[in-house]
PyMOL commands that place a pseudoatom at each C-alpha (Angstrom):
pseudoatom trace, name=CA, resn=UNK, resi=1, chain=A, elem=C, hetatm=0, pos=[-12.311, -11.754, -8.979]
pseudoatom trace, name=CA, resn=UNK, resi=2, chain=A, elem=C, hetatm=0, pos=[-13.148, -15.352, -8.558]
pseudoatom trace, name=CA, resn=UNK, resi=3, chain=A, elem=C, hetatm=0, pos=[-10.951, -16.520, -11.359]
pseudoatom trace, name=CA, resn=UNK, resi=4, chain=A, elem=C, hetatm=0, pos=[-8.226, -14.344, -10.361]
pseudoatom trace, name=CA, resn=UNK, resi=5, chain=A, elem=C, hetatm=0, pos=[-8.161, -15.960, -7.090]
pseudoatom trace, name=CA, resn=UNK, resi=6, chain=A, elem=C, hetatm=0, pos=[-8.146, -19.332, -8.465]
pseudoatom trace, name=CA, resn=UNK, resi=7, chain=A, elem=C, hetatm=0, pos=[-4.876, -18.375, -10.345]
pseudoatom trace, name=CA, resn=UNK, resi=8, chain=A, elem=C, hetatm=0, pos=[-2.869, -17.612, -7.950]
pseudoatom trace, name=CA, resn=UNK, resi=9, chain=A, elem=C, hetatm=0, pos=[-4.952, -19.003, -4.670]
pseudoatom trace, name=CA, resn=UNK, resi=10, chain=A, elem=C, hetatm=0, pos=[-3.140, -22.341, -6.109]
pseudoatom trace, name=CA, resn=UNK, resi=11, chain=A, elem=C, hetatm=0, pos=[-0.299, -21.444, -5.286]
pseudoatom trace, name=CA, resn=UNK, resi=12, chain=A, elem=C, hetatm=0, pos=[0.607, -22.649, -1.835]
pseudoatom trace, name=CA, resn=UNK, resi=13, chain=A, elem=C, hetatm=0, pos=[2.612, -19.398, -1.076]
pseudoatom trace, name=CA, resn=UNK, resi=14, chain=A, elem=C, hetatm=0, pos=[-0.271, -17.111, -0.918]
pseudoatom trace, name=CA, resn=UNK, resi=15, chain=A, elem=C, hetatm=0, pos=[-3.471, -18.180, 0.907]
pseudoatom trace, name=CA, resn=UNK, resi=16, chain=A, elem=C, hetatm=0, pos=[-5.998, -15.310, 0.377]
pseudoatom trace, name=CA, resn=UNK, resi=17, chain=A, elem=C, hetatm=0, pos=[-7.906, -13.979, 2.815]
pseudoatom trace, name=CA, resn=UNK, resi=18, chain=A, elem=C, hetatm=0, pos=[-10.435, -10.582, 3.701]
pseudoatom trace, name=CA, resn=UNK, resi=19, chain=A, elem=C, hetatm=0, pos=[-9.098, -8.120, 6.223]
pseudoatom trace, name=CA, resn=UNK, resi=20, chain=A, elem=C, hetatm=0, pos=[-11.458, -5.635, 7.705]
pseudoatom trace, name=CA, resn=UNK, resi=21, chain=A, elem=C, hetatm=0, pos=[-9.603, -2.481, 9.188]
pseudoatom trace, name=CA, resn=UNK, resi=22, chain=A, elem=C, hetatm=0, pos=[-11.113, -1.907, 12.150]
pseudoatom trace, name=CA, resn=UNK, resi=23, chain=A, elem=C, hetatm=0, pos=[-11.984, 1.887, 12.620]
pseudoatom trace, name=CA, resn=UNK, resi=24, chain=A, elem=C, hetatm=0, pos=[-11.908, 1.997, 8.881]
pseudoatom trace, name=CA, resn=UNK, resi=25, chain=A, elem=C, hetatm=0, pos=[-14.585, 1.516, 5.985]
pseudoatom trace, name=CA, resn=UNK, resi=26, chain=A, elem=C, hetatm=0, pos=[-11.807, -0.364, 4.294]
pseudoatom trace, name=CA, resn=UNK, resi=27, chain=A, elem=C, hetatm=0, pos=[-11.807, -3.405, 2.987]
pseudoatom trace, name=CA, resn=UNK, resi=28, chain=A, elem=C, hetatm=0, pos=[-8.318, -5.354, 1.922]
pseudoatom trace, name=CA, resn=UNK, resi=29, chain=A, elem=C, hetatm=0, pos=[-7.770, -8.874, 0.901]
pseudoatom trace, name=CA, resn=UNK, resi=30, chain=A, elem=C, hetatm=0, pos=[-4.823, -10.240, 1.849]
pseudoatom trace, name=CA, resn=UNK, resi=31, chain=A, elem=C, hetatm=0, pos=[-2.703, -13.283, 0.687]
pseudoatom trace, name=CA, resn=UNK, resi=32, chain=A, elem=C, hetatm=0, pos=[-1.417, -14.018, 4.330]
pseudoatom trace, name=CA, resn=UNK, resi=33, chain=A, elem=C, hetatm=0, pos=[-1.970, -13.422, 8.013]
pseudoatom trace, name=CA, resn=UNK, resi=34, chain=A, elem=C, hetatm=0, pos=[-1.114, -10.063, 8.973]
pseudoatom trace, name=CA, resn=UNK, resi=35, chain=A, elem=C, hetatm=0, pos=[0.721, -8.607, 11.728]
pseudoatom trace, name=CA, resn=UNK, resi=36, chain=A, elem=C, hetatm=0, pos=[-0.741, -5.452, 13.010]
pseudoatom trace, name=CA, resn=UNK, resi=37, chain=A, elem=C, hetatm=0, pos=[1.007, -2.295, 14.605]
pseudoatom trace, name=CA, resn=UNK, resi=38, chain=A, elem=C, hetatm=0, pos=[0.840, 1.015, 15.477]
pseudoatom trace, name=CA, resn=UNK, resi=39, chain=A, elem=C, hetatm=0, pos=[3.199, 4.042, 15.950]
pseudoatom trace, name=CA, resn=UNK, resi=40, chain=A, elem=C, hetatm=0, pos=[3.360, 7.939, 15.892]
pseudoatom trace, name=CA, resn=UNK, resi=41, chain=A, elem=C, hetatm=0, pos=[4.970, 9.195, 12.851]
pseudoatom trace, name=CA, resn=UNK, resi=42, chain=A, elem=C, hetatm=0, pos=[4.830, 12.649, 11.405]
pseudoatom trace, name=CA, resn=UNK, resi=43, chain=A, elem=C, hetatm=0, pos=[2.470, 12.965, 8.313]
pseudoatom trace, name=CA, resn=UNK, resi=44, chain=A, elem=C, hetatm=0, pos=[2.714, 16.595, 6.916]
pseudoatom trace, name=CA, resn=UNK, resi=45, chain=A, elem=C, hetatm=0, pos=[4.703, 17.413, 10.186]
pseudoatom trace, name=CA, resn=UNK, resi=46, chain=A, elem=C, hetatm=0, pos=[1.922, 16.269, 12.452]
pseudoatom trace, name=CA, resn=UNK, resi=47, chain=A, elem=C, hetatm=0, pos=[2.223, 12.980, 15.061]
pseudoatom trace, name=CA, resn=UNK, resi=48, chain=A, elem=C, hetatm=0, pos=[-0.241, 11.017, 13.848]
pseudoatom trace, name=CA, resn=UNK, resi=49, chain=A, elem=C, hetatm=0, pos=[-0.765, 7.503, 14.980]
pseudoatom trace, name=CA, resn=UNK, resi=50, chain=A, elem=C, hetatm=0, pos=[-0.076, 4.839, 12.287]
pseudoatom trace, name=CA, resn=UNK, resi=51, chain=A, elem=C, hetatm=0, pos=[-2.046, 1.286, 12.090]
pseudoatom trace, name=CA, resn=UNK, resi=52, chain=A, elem=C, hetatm=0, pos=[0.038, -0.919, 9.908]
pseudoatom trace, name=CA, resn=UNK, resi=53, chain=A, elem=C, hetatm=0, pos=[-0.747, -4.765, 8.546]
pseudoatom trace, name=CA, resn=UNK, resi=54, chain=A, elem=C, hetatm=0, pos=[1.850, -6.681, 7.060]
pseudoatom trace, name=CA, resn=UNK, resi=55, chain=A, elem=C, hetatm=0, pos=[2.893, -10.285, 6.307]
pseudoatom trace, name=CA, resn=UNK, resi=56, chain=A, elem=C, hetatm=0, pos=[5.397, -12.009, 4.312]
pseudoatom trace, name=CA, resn=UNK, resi=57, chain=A, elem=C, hetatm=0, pos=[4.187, -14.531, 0.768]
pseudoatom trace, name=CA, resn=UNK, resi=58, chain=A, elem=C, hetatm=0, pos=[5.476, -15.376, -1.889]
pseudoatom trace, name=CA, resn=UNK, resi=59, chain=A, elem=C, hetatm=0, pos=[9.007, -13.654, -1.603]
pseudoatom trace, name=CA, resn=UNK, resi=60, chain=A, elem=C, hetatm=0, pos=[7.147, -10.181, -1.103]
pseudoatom trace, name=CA, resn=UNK, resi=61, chain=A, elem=C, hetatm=0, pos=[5.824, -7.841, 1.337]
pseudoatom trace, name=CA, resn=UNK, resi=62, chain=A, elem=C, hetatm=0, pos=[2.250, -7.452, 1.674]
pseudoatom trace, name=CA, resn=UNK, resi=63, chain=A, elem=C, hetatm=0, pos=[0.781, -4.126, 3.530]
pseudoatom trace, name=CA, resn=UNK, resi=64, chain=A, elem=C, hetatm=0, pos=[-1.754, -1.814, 4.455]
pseudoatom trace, name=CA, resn=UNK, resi=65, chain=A, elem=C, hetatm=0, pos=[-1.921, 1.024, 6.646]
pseudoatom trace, name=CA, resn=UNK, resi=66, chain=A, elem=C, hetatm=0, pos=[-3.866, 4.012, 7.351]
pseudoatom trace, name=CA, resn=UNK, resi=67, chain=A, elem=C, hetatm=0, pos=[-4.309, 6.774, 9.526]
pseudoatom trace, name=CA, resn=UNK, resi=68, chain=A, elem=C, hetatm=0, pos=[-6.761, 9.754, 10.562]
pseudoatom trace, name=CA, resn=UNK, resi=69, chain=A, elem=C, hetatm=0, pos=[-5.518, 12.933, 8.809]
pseudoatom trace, name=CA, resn=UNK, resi=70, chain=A, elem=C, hetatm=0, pos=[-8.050, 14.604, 11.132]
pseudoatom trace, name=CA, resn=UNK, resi=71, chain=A, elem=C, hetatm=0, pos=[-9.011, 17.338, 8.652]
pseudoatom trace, name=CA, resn=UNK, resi=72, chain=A, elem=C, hetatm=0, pos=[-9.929, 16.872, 4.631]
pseudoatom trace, name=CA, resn=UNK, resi=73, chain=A, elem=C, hetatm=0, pos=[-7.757, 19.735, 3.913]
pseudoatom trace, name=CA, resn=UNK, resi=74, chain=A, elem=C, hetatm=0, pos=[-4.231, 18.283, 5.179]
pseudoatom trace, name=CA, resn=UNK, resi=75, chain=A, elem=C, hetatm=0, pos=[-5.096, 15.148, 2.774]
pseudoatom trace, name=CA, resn=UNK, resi=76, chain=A, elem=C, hetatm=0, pos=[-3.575, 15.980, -0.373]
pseudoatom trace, name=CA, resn=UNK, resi=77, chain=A, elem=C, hetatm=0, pos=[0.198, 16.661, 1.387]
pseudoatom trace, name=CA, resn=UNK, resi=78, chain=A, elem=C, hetatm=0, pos=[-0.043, 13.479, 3.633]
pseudoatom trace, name=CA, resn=UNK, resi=79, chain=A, elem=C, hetatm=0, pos=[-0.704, 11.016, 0.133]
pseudoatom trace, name=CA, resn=UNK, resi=80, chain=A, elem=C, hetatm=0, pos=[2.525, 13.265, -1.269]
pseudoatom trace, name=CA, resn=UNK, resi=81, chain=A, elem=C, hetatm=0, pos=[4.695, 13.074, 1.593]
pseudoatom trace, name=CA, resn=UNK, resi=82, chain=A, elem=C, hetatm=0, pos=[3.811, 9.113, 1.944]
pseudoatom trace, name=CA, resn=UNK, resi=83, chain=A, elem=C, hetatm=0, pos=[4.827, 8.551, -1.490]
pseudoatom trace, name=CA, resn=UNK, resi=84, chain=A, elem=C, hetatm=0, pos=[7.594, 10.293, -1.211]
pseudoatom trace, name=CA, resn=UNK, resi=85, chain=A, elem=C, hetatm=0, pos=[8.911, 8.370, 2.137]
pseudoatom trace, name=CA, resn=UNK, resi=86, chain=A, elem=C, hetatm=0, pos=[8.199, 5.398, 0.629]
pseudoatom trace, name=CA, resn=UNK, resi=87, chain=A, elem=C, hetatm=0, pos=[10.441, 5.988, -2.380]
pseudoatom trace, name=CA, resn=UNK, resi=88, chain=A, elem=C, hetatm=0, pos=[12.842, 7.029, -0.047]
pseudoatom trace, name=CA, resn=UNK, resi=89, chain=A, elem=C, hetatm=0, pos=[12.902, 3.678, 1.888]
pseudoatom trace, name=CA, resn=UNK, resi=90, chain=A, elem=C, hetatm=0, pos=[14.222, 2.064, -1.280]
pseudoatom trace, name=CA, resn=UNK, resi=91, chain=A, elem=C, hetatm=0, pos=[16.823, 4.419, -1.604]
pseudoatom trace, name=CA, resn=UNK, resi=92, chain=A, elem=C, hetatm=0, pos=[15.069, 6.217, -4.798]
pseudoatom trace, name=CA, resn=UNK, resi=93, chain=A, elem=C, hetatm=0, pos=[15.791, 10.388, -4.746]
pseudoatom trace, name=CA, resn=UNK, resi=94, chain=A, elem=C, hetatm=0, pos=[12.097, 11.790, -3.182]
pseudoatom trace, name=CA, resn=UNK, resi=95, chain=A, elem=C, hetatm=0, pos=[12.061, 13.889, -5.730]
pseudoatom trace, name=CA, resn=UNK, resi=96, chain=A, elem=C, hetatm=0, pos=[11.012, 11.459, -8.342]
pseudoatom trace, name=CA, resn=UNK, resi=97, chain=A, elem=C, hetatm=0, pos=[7.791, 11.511, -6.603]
pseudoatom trace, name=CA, resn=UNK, resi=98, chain=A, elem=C, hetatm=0, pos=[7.150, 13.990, -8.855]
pseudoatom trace, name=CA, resn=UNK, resi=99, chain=A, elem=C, hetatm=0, pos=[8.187, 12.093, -11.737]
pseudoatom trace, name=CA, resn=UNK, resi=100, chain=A, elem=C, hetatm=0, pos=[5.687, 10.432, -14.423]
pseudoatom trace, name=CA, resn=UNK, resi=101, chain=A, elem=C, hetatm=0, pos=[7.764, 7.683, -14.632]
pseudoatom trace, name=CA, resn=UNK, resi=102, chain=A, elem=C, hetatm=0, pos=[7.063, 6.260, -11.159]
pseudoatom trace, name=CA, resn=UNK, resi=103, chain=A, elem=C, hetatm=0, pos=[3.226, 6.951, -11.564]
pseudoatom trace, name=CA, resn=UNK, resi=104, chain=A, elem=C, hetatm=0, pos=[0.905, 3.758, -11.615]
pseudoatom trace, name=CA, resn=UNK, resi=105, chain=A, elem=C, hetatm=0, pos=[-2.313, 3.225, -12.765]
pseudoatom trace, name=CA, resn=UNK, resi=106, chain=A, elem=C, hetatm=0, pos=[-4.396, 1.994, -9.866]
pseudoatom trace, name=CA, resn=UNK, resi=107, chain=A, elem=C, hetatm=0, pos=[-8.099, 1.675, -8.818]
pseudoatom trace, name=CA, resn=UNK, resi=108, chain=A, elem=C, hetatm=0, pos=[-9.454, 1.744, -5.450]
pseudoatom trace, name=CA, resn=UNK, resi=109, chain=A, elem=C, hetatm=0, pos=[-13.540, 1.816, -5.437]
pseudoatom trace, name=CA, resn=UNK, resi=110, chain=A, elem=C, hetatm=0, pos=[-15.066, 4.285, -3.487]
pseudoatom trace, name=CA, resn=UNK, resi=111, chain=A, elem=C, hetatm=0, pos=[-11.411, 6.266, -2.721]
pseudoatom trace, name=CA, resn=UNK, resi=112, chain=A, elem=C, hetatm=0, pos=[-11.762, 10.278, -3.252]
pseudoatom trace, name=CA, resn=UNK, resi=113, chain=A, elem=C, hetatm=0, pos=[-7.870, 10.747, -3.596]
pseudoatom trace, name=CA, resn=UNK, resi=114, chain=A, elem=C, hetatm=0, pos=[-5.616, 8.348, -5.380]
pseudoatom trace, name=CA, resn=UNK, resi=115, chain=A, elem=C, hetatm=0, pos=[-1.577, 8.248, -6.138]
pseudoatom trace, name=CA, resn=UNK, resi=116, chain=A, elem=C, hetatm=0, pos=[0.086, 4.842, -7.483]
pseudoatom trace, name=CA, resn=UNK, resi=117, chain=A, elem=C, hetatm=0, pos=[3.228, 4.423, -7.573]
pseudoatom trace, name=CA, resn=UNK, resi=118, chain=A, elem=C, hetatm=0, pos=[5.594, 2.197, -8.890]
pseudoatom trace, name=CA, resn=UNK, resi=119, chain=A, elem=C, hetatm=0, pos=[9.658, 2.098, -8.452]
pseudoatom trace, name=CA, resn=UNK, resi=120, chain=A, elem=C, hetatm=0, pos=[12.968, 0.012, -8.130]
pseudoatom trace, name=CA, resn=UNK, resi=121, chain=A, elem=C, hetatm=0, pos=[15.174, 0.653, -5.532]
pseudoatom trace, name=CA, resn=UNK, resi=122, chain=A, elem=C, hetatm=0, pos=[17.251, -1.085, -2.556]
pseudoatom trace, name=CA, resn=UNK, resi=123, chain=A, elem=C, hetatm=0, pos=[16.167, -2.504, 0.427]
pseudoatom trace, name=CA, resn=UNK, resi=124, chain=A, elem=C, hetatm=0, pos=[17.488, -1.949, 3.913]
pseudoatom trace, name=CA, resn=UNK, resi=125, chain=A, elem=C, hetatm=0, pos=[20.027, -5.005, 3.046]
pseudoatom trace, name=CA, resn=UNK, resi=126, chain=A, elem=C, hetatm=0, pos=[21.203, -3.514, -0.459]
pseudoatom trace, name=CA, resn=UNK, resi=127, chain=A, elem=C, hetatm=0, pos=[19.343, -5.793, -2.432]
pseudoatom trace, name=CA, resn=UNK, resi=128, chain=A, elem=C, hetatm=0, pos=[17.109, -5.111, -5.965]
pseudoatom trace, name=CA, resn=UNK, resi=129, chain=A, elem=C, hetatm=0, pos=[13.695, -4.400, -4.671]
pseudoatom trace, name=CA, resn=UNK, resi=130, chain=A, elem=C, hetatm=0, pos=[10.427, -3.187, -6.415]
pseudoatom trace, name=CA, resn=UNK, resi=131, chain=A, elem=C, hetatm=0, pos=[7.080, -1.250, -5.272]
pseudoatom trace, name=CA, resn=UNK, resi=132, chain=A, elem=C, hetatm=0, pos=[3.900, -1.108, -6.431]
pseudoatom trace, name=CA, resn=UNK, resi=133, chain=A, elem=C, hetatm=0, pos=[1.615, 0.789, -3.815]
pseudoatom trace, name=CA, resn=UNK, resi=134, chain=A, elem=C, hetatm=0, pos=[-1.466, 2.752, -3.751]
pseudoatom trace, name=CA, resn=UNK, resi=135, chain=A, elem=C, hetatm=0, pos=[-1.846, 6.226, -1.542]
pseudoatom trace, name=CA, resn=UNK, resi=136, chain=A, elem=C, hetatm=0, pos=[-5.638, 7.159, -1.192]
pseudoatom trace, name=CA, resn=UNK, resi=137, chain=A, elem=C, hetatm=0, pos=[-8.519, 8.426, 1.185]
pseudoatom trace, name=CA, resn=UNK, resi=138, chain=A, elem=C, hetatm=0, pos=[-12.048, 9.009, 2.400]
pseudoatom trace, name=CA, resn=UNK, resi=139, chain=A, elem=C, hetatm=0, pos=[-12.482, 11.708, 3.824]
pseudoatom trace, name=CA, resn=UNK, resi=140, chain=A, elem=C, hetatm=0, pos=[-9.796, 12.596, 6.299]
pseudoatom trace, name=CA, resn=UNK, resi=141, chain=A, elem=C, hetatm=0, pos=[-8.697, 8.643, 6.816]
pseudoatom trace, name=CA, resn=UNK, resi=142, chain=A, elem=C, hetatm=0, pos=[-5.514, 8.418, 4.417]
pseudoatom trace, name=CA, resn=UNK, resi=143, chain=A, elem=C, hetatm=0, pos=[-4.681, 4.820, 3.200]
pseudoatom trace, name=CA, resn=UNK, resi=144, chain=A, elem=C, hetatm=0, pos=[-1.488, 3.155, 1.911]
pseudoatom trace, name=CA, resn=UNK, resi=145, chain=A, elem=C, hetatm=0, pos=[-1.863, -0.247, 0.365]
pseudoatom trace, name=CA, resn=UNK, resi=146, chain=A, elem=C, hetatm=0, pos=[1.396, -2.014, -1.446]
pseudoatom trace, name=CA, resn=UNK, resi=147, chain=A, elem=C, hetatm=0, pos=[3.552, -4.656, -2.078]
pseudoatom trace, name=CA, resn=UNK, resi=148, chain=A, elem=C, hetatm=0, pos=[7.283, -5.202, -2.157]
pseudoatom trace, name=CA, resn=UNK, resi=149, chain=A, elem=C, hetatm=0, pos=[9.843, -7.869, -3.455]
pseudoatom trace, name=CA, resn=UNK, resi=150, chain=A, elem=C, hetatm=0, pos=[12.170, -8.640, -6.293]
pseudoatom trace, name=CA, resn=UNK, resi=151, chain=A, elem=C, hetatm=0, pos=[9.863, -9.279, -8.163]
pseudoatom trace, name=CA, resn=UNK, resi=152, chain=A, elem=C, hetatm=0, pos=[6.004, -8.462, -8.181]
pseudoatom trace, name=CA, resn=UNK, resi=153, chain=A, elem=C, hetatm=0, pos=[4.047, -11.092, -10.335]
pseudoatom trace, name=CA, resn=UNK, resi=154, chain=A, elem=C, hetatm=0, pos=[1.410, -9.555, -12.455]
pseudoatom trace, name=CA, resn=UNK, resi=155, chain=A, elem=C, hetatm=0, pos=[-1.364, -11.405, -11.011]
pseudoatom trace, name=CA, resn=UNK, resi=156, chain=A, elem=C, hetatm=0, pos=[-0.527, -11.360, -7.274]
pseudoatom trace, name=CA, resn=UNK, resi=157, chain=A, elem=C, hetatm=0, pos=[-0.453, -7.478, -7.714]
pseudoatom trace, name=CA, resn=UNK, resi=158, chain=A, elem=C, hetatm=0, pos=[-4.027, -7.774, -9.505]
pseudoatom trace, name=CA, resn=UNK, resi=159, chain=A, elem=C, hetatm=0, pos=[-5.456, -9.985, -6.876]
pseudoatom trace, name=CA, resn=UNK, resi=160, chain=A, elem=C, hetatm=0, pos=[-4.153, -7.963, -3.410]
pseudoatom trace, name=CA, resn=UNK, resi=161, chain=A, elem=C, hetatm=0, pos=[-4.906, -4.319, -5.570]
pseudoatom trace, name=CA, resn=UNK, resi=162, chain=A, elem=C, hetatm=0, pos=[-8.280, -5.570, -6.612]
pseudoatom trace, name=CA, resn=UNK, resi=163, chain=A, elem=C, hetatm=0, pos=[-9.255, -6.133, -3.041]
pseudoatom trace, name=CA, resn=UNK, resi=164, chain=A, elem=C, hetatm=0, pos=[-9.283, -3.410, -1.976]
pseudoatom trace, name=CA, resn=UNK, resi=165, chain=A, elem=C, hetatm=0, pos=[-12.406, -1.534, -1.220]
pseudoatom trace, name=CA, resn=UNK, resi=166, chain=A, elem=C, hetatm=0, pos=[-13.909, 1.483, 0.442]
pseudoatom trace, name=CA, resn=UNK, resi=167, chain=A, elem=C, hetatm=0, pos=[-17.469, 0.832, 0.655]
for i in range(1, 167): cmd.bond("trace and resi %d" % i, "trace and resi %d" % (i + 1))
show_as sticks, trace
zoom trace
């Protein structure tokens, strides 16, 4: 990890640094300082409250979020139903979700449920965007890590996705 960081840590756009999300065994390293938030939003047709960190490098979006699923067994349909709104915030049909083509290869250490996905769509302003993200749990805590821009550089995606731990 060390020599990834020095890669792209020299850049002056992204200035790694470790996250800890509090209530959360999960670890994140992030290349910026992070806003946080929370809202209610329906996962699986449930309010559930949402903690969100995001910040802005490099000409992408960095973020991570998770939220308490409150039982194991509702797992599986929140990771589905977050991929799919996710692919339908770029404007991609939802029902792609389903599609191989938009399935990534991703590890997250320690995660008992794991979806990656990656697409092209449009952003809120029209413009070419792409998404790699990760959907993935322990437990009944459900996790979405990922990173949006124009273009996603191979080795800021390995950095931020390599980060990511659930000890």
């Amino acid at each position: 990890m060390t020599c990834l960081l020095a890669l792209s840590g020299c850049s002056p756009a992204y200035n790694w640094r470790d996250l800890q999300l509090a209530g959360t065994p999960l670890q994140a390293l992030m290349p910026c300082k992070p806003e946080a938030a929370e809202r209610t939003v329906p996962l699986a047709g449930v309010p559930t409250l949402m903690h969100m960190h995001s910040c802005e490098a490099g000409g992408q979006t960095f973020a991570v979020a998770w939220a308490d699923a409150s039982a194991e067994a509702r797992v599986p349909e929140i990771l589905t139903g977050w991929r799919a709104g996710s692919l339908a915030a770029i404007r991609v049909d939802p029902a792609t979700a389903a599609d191989a083509t938009t399935e990534w290869p991703v590890a997250v250490p320690g995660a008992q449920q794991l979806r990656g996905l990656q697409a092209a769509g449009q952003d809120p302003q029209g413009k070419t965007t792409q998404v790699r993200a990760a959907y993935f749990s322990k437990g009944s805590l459900v996790f979405q890590a990922a990173v949006y821009g124009p273009a996603l550089p191979d080795e800021v995606l390995t950095t931020f996705f390599e980060g990511l731990r659930l000890p």
